[in-house]
C-alpha positions in Angstrom: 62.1 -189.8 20.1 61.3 -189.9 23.9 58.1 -189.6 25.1 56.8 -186.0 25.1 58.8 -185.0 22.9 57.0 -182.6 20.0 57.6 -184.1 16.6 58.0 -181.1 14.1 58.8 -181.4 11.0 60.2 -178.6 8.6 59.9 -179.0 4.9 61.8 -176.9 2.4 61.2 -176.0 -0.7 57.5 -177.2 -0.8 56.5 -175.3 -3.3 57.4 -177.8 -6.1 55.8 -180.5 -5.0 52.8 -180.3 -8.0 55.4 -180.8 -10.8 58.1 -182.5 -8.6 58.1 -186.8 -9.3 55.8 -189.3 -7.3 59.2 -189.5 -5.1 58.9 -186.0 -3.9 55.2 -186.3 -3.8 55.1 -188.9 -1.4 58.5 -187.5 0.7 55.9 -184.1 0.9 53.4 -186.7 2.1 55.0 -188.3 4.3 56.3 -185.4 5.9 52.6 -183.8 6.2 51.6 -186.8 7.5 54.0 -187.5 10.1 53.3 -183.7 12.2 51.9 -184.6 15.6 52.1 -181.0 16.5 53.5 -178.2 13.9 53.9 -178.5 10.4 55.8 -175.5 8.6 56.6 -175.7 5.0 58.7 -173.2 3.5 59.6 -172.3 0.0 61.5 -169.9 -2.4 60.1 -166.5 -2.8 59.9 -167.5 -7.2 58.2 -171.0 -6.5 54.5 -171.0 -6.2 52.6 -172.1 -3.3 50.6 -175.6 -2.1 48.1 -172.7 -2.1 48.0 -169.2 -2.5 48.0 -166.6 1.4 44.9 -166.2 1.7 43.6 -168.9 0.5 43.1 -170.4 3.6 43.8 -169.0 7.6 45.8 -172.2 8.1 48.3 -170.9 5.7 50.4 -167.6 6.9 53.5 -165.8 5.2 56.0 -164.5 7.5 59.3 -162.7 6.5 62.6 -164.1 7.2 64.1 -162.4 10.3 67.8 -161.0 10.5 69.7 -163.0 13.3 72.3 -161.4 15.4 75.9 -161.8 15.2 76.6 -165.1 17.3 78.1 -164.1 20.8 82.2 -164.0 20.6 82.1 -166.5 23.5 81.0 -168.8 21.3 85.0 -168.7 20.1 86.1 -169.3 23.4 87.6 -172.6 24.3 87.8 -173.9 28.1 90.3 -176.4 28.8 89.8 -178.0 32.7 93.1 -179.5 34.0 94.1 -182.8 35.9 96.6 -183.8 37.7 98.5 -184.9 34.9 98.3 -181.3 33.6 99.9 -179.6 36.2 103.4 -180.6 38.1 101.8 -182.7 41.2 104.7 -182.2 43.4 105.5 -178.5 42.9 104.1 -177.9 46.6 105.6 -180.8 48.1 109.4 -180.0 47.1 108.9 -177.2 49.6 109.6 -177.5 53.1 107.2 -177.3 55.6 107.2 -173.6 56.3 107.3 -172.9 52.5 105.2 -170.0 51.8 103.6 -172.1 48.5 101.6 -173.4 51.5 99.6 -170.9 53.3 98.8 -169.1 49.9 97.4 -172.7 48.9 95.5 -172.6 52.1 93.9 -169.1 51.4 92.4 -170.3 47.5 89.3 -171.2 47.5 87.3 -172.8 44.4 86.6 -170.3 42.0 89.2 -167.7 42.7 90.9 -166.1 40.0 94.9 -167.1 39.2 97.6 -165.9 36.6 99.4 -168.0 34.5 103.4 -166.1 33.9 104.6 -168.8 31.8 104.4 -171.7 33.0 103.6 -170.5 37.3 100.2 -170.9 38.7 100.4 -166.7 40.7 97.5 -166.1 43.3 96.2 -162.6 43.0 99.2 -161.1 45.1 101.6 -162.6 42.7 102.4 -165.8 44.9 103.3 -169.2 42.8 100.5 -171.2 44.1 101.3 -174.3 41.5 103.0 -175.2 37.7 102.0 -176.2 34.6 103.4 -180.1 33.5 106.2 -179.8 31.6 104.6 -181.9 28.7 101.4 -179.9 29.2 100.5 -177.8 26.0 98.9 -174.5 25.8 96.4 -173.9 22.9 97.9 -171.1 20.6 95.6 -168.7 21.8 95.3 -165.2 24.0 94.5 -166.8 27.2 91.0 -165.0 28.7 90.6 -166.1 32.3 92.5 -168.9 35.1 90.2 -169.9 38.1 90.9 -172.8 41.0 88.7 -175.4 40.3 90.0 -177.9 43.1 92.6 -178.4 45.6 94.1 -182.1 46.4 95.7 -183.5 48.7 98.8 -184.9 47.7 101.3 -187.5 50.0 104.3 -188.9 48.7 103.7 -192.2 45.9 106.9 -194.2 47.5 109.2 -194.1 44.0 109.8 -190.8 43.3 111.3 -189.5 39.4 114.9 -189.5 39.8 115.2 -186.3 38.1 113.0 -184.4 40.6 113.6 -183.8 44.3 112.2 -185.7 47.1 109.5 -184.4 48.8 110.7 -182.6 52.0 106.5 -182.8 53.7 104.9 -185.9 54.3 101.0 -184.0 52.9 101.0 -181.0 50.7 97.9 -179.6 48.2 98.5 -179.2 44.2 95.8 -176.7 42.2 94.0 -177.5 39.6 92.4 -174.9 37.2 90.0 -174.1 34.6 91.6 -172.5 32.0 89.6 -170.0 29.2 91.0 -169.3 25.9 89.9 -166.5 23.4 
């Protein structure tokens, strides 16, 4: 515990602790005796009390409160790509006045994108980047694709020999944030 920290400590089922063993009498007191700042004891409605409400004003009986549903965006999973999620020369394989390059130009972080199959679309339908090949989408309905950099790429000298040369000496590659329902 770091300092300033509130120790609380939450003890169930204190009711029993007058025929419960010396083991869960001295559990009961070390719990009591450990509170710095709260100390809430909580029981079964058919066990009786340390001592009866009323008793005494340090002792209070509050119903149990009905939580909500939790939020459905707790079921949402977020997956943030990196460069070895996305196919880093997709940009460069285009020549200079390919169009891939002024709609890469125009994103900025946080901008919404499409994913049709496997192609990165800007909001006018423009491929703007790819997906890896070995890249795996979660088997879910996908909720929301937003830019969440731009890098700058140059050529690495030994290029795959199954993929084109690059045809620009700079280009930018996208990465996204992807949300899943």
């Amino acid at each position: 515990m770091t300092r300033g920290q509130i120790q609380l400590f939450r003890v169930l089922d204190a009711g029993d602790w007058k025929g419960g063993g010396a083991e869960e009498r001295r559990l009961l007191y070390v719990a009591m005796t450990r509170a710095k700042e709260t100390l809430s004891l909580f029981q079964s409605r058919d066990k009786p009390f340390l001592c009866a409400p009323g008793d005494s004003e340090a002792v209070r009986t509050v119903e149990p409160k009905v939580l909500p549903l939790p939020s459905t965006a707790l079921n949402r999973i977020h997956r943030e790509l990196t460069p070895r999620d996305v196919d880093l020369g997709y940009a460069g394989r285009g020549g200079a006045q390919h169009p891939v390059h002024a709609a890469i130009a125009r994103l900025r972080i946080g901008d919404a994108l499409d994913l049709v199959e496997r192609d990165l679309r800007d909001g006018a339908g423009r491929v703007v980047g790819r997906l890896a090949k070995g890249y795996a989408l979660p088997d879910r309905t996908l909720a929301a694709v937003k830019v969440s950099a731009i890098v700058a790429r140059k050529p690495q000298g030994q290029e795959d020999q199954n993929r084109a040369r690059p045809k620009v000496e700079e280009w930018e590659t996208v990465l996204c944030d992807l949300t899943f329902e």
